[in-house]
C-alpha positions in Angstrom: 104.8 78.2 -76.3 108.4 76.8 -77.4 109.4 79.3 -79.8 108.4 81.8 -76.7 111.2 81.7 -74.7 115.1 79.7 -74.7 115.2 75.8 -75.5 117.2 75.4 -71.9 113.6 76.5 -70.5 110.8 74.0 -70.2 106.8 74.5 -69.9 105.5 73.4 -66.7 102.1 74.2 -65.2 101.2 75.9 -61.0 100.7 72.1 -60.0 104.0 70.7 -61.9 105.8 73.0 -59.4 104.3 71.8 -55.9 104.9 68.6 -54.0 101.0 68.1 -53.3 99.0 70.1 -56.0 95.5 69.2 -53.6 97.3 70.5 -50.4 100.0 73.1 -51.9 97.3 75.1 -53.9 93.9 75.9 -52.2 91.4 78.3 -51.5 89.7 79.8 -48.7 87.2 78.2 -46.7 83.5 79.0 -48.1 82.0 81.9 -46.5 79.8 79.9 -44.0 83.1 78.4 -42.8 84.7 81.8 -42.0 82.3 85.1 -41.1 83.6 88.1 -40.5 81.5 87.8 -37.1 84.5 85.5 -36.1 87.2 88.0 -36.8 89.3 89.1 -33.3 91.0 91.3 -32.7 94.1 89.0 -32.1 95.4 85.6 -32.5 96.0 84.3 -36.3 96.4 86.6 -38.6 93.9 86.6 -41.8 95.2 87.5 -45.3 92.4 89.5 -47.2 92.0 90.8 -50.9 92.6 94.2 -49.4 95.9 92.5 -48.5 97.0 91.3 -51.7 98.8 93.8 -54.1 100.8 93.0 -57.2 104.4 92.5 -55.7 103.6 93.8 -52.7 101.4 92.2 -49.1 99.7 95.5 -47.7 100.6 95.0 -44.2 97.4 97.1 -42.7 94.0 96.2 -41.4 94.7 92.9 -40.7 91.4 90.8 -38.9 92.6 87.8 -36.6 91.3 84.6 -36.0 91.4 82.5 -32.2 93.4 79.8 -32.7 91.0 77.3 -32.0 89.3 78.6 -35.3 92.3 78.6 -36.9 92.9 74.7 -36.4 89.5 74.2 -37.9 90.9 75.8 -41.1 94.8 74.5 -40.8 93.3 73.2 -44.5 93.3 77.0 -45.6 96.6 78.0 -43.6 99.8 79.9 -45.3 103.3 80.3 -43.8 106.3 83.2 -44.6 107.6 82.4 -47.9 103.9 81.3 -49.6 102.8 83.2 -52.0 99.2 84.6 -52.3 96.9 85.1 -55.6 94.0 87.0 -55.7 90.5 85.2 -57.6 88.0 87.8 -57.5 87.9 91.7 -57.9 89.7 93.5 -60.7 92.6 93.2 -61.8 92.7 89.6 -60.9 95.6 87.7 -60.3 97.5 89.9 -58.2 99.8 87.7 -56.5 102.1 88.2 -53.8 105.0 86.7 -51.1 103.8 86.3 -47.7 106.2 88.3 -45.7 108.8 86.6 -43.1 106.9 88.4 -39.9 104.0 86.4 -41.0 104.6 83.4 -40.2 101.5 81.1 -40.4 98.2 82.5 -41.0 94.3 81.7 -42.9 93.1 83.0 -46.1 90.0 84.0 -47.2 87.8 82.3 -49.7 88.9 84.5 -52.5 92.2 84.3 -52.3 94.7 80.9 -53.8 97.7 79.9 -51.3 100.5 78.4 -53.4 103.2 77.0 -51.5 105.3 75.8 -54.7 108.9 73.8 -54.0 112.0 76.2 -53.5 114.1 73.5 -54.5 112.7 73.9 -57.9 110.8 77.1 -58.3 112.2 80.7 -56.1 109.8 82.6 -54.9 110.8 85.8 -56.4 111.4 84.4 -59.9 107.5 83.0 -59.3 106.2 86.5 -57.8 107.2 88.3 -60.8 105.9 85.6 -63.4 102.6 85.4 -62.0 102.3 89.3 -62.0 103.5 89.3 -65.4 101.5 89.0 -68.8 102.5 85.6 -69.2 100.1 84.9 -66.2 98.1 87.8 -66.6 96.3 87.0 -70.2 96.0 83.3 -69.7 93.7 84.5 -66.2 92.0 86.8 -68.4 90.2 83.8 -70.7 88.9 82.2 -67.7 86.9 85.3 -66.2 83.5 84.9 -64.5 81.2 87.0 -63.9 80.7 90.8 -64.7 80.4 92.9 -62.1 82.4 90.8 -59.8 85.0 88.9 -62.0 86.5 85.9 -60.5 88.4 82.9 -61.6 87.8 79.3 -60.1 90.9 76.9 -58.0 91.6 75.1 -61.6 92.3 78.2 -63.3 95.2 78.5 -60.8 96.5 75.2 -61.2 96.5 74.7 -64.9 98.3 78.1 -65.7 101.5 77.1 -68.0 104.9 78.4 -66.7 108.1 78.8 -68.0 110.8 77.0 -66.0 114.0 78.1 -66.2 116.9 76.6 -64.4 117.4 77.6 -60.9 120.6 79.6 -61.4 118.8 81.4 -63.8 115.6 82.2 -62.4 118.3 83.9 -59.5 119.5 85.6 -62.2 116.3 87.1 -63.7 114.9 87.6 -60.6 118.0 90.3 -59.5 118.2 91.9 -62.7 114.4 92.4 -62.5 114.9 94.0 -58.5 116.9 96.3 -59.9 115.1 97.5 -62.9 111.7 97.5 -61.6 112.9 99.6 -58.5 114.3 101.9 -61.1 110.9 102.1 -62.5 109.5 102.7 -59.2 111.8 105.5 -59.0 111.1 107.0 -61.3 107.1 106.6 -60.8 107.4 108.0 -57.5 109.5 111.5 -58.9 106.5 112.1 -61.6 103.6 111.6 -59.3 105.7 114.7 -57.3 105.0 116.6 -60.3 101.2 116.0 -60.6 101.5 116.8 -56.7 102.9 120.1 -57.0 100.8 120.8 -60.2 97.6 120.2 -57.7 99.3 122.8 -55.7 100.2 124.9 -58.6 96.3 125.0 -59.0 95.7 126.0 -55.7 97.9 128.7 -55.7 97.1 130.3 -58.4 92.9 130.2 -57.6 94.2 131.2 -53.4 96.3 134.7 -55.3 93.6 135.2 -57.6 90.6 135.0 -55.0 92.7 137.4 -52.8 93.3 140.2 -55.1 97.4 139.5 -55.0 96.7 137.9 -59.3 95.9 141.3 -59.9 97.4 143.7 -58.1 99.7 144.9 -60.8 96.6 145.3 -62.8 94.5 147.7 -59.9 97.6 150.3 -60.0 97.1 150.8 -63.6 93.6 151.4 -64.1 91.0 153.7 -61.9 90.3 152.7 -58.6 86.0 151.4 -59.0 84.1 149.8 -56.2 82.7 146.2 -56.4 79.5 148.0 -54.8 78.2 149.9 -58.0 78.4 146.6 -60.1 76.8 144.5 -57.2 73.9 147.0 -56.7 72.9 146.5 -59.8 72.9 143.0 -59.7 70.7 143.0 -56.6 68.5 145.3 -58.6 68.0 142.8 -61.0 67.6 139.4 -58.5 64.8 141.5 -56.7 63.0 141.9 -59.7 62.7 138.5 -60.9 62.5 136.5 -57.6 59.6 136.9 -55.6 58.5 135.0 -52.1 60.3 134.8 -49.3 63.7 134.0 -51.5 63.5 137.5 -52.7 65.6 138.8 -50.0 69.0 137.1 -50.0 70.7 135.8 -47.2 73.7 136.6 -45.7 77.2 135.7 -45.8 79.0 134.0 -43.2 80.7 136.7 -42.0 83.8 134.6 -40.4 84.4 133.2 -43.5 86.0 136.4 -44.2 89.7 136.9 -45.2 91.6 140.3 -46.4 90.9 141.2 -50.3 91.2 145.0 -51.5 89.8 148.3 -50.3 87.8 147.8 -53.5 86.2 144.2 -53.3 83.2 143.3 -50.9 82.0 140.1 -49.2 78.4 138.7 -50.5 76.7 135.8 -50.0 76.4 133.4 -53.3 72.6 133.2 -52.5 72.5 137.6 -53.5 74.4 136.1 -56.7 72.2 133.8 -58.0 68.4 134.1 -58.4 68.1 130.1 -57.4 70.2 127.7 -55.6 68.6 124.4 -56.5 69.4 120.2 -56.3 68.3 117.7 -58.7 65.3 114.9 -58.4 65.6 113.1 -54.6 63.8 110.4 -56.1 65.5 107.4 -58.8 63.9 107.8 -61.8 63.2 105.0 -64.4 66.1 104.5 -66.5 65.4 103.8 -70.4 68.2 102.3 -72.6 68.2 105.9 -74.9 66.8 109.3 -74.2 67.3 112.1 -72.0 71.0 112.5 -70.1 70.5 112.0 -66.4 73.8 113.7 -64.6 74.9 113.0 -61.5 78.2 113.4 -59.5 80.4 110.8 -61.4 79.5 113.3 -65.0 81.1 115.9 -63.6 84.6 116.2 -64.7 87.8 118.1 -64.8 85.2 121.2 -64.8 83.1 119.7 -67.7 79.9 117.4 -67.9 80.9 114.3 -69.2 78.1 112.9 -71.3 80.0 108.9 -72.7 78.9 107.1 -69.7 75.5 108.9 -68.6 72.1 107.0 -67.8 69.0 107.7 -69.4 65.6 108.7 -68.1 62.6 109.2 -71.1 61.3 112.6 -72.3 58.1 112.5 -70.3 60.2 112.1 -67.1 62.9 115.0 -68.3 60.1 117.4 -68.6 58.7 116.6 -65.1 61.6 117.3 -63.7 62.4 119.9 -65.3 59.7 122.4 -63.7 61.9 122.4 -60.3 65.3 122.1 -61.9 65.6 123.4 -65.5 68.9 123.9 -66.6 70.1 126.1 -69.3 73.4 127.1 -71.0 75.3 129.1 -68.8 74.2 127.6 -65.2 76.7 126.4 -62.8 76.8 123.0 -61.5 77.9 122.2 -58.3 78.5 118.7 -56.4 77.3 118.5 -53.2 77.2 114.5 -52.3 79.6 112.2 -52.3 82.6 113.7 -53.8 82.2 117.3 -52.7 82.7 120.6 -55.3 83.5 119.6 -58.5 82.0 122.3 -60.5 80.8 122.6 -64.6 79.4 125.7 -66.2 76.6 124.4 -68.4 77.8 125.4 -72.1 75.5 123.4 -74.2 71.9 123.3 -75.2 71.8 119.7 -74.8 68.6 119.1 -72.9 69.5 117.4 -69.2 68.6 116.5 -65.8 69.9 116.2 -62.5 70.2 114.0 -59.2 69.9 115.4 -56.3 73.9 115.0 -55.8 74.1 118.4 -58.2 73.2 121.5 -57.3 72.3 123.9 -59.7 72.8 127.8 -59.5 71.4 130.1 -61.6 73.0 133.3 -62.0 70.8 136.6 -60.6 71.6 138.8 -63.7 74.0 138.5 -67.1 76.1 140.8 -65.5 77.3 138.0 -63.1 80.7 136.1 -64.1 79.5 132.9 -63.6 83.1 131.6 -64.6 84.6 134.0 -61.6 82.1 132.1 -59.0 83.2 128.8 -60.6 86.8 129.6 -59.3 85.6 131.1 -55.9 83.8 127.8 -55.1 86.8 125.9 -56.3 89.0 127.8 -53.5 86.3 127.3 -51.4 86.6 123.9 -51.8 90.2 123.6 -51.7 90.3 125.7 -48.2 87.6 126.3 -46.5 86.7 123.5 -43.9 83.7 121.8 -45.7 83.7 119.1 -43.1 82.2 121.2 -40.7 79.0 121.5 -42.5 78.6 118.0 -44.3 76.5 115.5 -42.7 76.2 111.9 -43.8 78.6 108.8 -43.0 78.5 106.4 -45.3 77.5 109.3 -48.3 78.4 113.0 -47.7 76.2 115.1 -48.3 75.9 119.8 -48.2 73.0 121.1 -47.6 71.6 123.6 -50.3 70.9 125.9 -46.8 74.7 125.6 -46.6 75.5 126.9 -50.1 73.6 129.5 -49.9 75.6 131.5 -47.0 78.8 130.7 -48.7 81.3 134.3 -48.5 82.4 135.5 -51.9 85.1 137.7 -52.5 83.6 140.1 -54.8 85.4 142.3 -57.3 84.7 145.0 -59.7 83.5 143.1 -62.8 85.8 144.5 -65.2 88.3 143.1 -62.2 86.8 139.9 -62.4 87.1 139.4 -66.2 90.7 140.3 -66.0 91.1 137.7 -63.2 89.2 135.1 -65.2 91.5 135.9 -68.1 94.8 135.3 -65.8 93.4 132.3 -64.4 92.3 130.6 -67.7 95.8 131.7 -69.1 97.7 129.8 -66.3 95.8 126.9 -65.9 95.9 126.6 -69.7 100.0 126.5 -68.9 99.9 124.0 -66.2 97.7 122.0 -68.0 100.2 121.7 -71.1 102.7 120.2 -68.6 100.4 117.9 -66.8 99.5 116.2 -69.9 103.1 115.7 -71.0 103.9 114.6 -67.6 100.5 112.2 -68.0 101.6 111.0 -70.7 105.4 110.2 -69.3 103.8 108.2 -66.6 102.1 106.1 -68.8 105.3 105.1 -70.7 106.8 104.2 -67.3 103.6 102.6 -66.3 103.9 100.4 -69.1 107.4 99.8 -68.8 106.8 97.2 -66.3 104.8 94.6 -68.0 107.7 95.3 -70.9 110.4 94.5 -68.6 108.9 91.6 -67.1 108.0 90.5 -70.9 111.8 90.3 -71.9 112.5 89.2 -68.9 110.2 85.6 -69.1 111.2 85.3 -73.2 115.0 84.7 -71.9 116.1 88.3 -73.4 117.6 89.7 -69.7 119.7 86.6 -69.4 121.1 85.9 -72.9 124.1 86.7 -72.7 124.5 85.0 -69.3 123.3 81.6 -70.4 126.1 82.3 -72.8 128.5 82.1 -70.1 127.9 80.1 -67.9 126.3 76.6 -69.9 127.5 74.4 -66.8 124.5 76.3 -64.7 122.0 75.5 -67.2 122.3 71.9 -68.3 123.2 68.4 -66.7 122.2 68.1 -62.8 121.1 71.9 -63.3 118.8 71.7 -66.3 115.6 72.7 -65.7 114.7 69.2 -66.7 116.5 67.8 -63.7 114.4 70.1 -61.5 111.4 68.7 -62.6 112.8 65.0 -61.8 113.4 66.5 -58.2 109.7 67.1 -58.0 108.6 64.2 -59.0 110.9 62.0 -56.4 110.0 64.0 -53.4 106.1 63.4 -54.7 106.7 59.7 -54.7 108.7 59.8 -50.8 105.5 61.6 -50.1 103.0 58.5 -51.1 105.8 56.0 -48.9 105.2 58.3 -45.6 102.7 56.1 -43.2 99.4 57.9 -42.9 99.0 59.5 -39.5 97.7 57.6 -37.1 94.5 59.0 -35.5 94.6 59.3 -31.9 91.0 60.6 -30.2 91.3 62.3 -27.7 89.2 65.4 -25.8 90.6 69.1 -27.7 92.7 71.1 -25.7 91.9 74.6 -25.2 93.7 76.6 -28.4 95.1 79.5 -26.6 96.7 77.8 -23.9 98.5 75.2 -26.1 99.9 77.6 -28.8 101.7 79.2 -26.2 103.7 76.0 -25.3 104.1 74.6 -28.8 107.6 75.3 -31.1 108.9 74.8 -34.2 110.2 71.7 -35.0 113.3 73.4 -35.9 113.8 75.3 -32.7 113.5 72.0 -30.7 116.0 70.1 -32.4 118.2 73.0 -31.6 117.6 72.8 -28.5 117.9 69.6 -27.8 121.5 69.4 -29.5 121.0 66.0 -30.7 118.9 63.8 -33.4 115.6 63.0 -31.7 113.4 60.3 -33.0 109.6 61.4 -34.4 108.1 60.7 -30.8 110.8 63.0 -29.2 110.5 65.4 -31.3 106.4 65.6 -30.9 107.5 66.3 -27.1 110.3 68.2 -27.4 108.0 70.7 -29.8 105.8 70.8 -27.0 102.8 68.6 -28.1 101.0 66.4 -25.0 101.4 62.8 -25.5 98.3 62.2 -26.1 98.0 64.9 -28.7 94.5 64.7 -30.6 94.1 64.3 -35.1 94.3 68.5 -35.4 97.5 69.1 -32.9 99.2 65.6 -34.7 98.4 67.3 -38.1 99.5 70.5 -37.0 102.9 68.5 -35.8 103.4 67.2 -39.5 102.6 70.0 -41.5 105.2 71.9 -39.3 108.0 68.5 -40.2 107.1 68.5 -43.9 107.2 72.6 -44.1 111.2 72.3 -42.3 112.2 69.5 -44.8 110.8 70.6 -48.1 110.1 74.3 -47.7 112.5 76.0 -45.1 115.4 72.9 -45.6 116.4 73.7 -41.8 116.0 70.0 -40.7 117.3 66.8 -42.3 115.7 63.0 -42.0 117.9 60.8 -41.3 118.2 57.3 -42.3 115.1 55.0 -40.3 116.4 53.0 -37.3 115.7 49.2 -37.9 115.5 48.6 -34.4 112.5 51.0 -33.5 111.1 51.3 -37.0 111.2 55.4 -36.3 111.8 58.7 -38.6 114.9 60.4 -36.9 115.4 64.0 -37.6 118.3 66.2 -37.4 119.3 70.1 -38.2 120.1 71.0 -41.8 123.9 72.2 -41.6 123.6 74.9 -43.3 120.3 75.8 -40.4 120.5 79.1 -38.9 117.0 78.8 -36.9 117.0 80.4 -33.7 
């Protein structure tokens, strides 16, 4: 790892770069300790995955805790300024700063707390390293599991790190604010452009569905009504479905919107000859055979075949007496993700979940391609909500389909619409695959950035100039020493003393309880251990979790926030004294 990044840099690893690697990097309590039966909806805030984004804490849907509960798990507590990694899902590794309006919370079990020493180690220079591929790869040869990756506590603590002076890890993490925001920039302005394409598309399928795509087009050819062409369509539907689906029903006539003296509404059930969905029942899936499509193998307006399951031959053809499909049929989505749509243009044989519908055109005379685009605007516009049922999986009845209004045209219209259509979408789709292919360059700019940016290359010619910053007393090596000094004042500190004693009630306390901080500043003075305890708001007779909480609150003042100093120990009383930083600005 030397020859990675500048010889003024030194390798350390997560728990070189704590004060107490079993209490400054831990995990979330074990589901059992923490069910989401427990959640409220306030008190202590609860950082979840959901939560943790790479750079970023999502500040939404946040699930509270009572204080009582959250005493129970001080162990799995965070404060502003820690910084959060995700260790299952995928990607894993996010990692992120808990914000300063936080300020003390509980994680869940699948989430790492760091709370690494700012003396040594800034937070932002840490953010950006551990979202980097430095961090990034080394996580990725430790991954559990397949369909729910994770990554155990140790993984966490043994990643290597490059340390590079503190001056310079101010430095690196400026220069990176301001590029990556640049990339952000950037990122944001190009997904405007696949925004207005989407709109683009909408447009054009909203003018062409409305008779404005070819209006040019009607004043120079003979004026021909959609009726003719449609009779004989209906001619040909009655004569090859029989039963009661023989006579079509109607449209829904307030679906309705202004098209051309020319054009006329029908239903898309007079269209087709059968309106159909796929198998309600799971098959058996084989490793190899037939294609079984459902709604995640429609795509873009095609069926995606690369990632289909397979159901045996024997199966297909059983299935295939209710829903056969055959080249030229129209697919249609109607659970889940509504209205993605495919024409079938194969004779690949196929079948379907009942999440497809299939339509089957009435007569060859019928544009399949037209109906395609009328259902897409359909989609688009009309309010499908109003007829989908389902909660947890959306679902449109067949029933529904079936009285769907379509603007109708002259087919000789309808070709030249198709035409139009296919000509501008063909257009649009040239500039959203250059614009695709922009935004993957600036996606990957990132992790390039942040690669230069942890082998030294952003600060080279800084290091240059200022060598005073990056050696002696403020050489990285020095920083490590400051670590390992505060670890051994740690070991001299007297172990609490237990005092048992009946538990207070949570919610009443919490409101009377301070910061450390505040309380010396109100106070004025230096006030011994005991008068501080009191002065913070903590009974005398404070029991082991409120004494705890007391200490973690001292040690998180002097190591992480500096706001409070120790002074020297009175020889008289044999008592810590504690006194505001200088440089405090705690309110």
């Amino acid at each position: 790892m030397r020859a990675l990044y500048p010889i003024e840099w030194i390798k350390v690893t997560c728990e070189d770069i704590v004060v107490d690697p079993k209490s400054d990097i831990v995990d979330g309590p074990f589901g059992s300790n923490l069910k989401a039966s427990e959640y409220a909806n306030v008190g202590v805030p609860i950082a979840r995955i959901q939560n943790v984004k790479r750079f970023n804490f999502v500040d939404k849907n946040i699930s509270f805790v009572t204080p009582k509960k959250a005493y129970e798990l001080k162990r799995h507590s965070f404060f502003s300024g820690d910084i959060l990694i995700t260790k299952l899902g995928s990607p894993l590794g996010l990692a992120c700063e808990v914000p300063q309006h936080f300020k003390s919370g509980i994680i869940v079990a699948d989430i790492v707390r760091l709370r690494h020493n700012k003396k040594i180690c800034l937070t932002s220079y840490l953010v950006y390293l551990i979202n980097s591929e430095v961090v990034i790869k080394q996580i990725e040869k430790h991954v559990k599991g397949t369909t729910r990756p994770r990554i155990n506590l140790g993984v966490i603590r043994g990643l290597d790190l490059p340390l590079p002076p503190l001056a310079e890890q101010k430095v690196i993490a400026d220069k990176l604010d301001t590029l990556l925001s640049l990339v952000k920039d950037i990122q944001i302005r190009l997904a405007r452009i696949s925004f207005i394409i989407k709109r683009f598309r909408q447009s054009v399928l909203a003018a062409a569905m409305s008779g404005k795509l070819t209006e040019e087009w009607r004043k120079n050819h003979s004026y021909h009504s959609a009726s003719n062409d449609f009779t004989k369509i209906k001619e040909q539907r009655d004569s090859i479905v029989v039963g009661k689906s023989k006579m079509p029903q109607s449209h829904l006539f307030y679906e309705e919107y202004q098209v051309p003296p020319s054009w006329i509404w029908v239903s898309l059930d007079s269209l087709t000859y059968q309106i159909v969905d796929g198998t309600h029942h799971t098959p058996k899936y084989t490793e190899s055979g037939i294609p079984f499509i459902s709604v995640k193998d429609i795509k873009k307006g095609k069926i995606d075949f690369s990632d289909t399951k397979f159901i045996d031959k024997r199966e297909h053809i059983e299935l295939s007496k209710r829903c056969p499909v055959k080249k030229g049929d129209l697919l249609f989505t109607k659970s889940g993700t509504i209205g993605r749509t495919a024409i079938v243009n194969t004779d690949k044989e196929f079948s379907l979940f009942v999440s497809v519908a299939l339509l089957k055109p009435a007569s060859s005379s019928v544009n399949m391609r037209f109906i395609d685009m009328a259902l897409q605007k359909w989609t688009n516009e009309i309010d499908v909500s109003s007829r989908i049922v389902g909660s947890a999986i959306k679902n449109l009845h067949l029933r529904d389909m079936r009285v769907l209004a379509i603007p109708f045209a002259p087919l000789e219209e309808q070709a030249e619409i198709v035409r139009c259509v296919e000509e501008l979408f063909a257009f649009i789709d040239n500039i959203e695959q250059k614009n695709n292919a922009v935004l993957g360059r600036v996606n990957n700019l990132t992790q390039s950035i942040l690669a230069k940016a942890f082998r030294g290359e952003l600060t080279a010619d800084w290091r240059a100039a200022n060598p005073d910053l990056i050696s002696g007393a403020n050489s990285a090596k020095a920083l490590l020493e400051k670590i390992k000094f505060e670890r051994e004042e740690l070991k001299k500190q007297p172990k609490l003393k237990r005092i048992t004693a009946k538990k207070q009630v949570g919610e009443s306390m919490s409101k009377q309880i301070i910061e450390v901080a505040v309380a010396l500043k109100k106070a004025g003075k230096p006030l011994s251990g005991q008068q501080l305890l009191a002065a913070s708001g903590y009974p005398s007779d404070s029991n082991t979790e409120e004494l705890e909480r007391f200490f973690l609150d001292i040690r998180k003042a002097l190591m992480y926030d500096r706001s409070i100093v120790k002074l020297e120990r009175n020889v008289d009383d044999k008592q810590d004294w504690f006194s505001l930083a200088k440089t405090s600005t705690q309110s």
